[in-house]
C-alpha positions, 0 to 999 in steps of 0.5 A, a space after each residue: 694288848 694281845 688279849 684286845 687283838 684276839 677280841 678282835 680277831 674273834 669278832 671278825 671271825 665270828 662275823 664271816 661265820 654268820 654272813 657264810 650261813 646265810 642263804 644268798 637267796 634271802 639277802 636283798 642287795 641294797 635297791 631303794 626306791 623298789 619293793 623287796 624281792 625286784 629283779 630287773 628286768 623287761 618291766 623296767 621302764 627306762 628313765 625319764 631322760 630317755 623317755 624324753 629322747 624318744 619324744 625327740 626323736 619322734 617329733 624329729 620324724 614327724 617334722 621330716 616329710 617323705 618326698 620321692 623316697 626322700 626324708 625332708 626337713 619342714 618348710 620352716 627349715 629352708 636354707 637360703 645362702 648367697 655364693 661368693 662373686 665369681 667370673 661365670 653363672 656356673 661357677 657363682 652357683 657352684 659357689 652358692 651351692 657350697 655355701 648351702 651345703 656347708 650351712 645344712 652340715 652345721 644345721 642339721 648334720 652331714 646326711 643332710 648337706 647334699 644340695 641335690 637331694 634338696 627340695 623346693 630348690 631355688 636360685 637366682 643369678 645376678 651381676 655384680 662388679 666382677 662377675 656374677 653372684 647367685 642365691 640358692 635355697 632348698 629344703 635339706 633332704 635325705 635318703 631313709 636310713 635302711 632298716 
């Protein structure tokens, strides 16, 4: 059993020899898929995954207009909404307007909620058994992100 253990021990030792000779330069690290000798580096093309993230976002762009300093969704990005029946006109377009807001923050994301910068904006005021009700409709709109 002692002479098994030293064997062992022998070839351990004489393994940690040899892989401490050897020059680190000449080792390569395990990197299939690449040619002997590859570094990473600024010719590392990035995976498809995020190649097709950019063309996302690139056609993400090219769908939001510049309008008055504003980025604006296309025209097949209209959000229209009716408001809740309330006492006043005022008060059923403020409604309405809430309801855009909220529908644009669930479509398109926070920047895009605001009813003020929308584009193309339409409504229209109605009467209804208690009170008014209003329809409002507009194209989502955001200032640029600064640079």
């Amino acid at each position: 059993m002692t002479r098994l253990f030293v064997c062992f021990a022998t070839a351990a030792v004489v393994a940690v020899g040899t892989a401490a000779l050897t020059v680190p330069g000449q080792a390569q690290p395990y990197n299939p898929g690449y040619p002997g000798g590859y570094q990473g580096g600024p010719e590392y093309t990035p995976r498809s995954y995020y190649r097709q993230r950019e063309r996302e976002r690139e056609r993400e762009s090219e769908r939001d207009r510049e309008r008055g300093g504003l980025l604006c969704k296309g025209a097949d990005a209209r959000i229209t909404t009716a408001g809740g029946s309330r006492p006043t006109v005022n008060w059923a377009l403020s409604s309405a307007r809430s309801v855009w807001s909220r529908q644009a923050k669930a479509a398109y994301g926070e920047e895009w909620a605001d009813p003020g910068m929308a584009t193309g904006e339409k409504h229209t005021c109605f009467p209804v058994t208690l009170g008014r009700r209003c329809e409002f409709s507009g194209i989502p709109c955001r200032e640029p992100p600064l640079r």
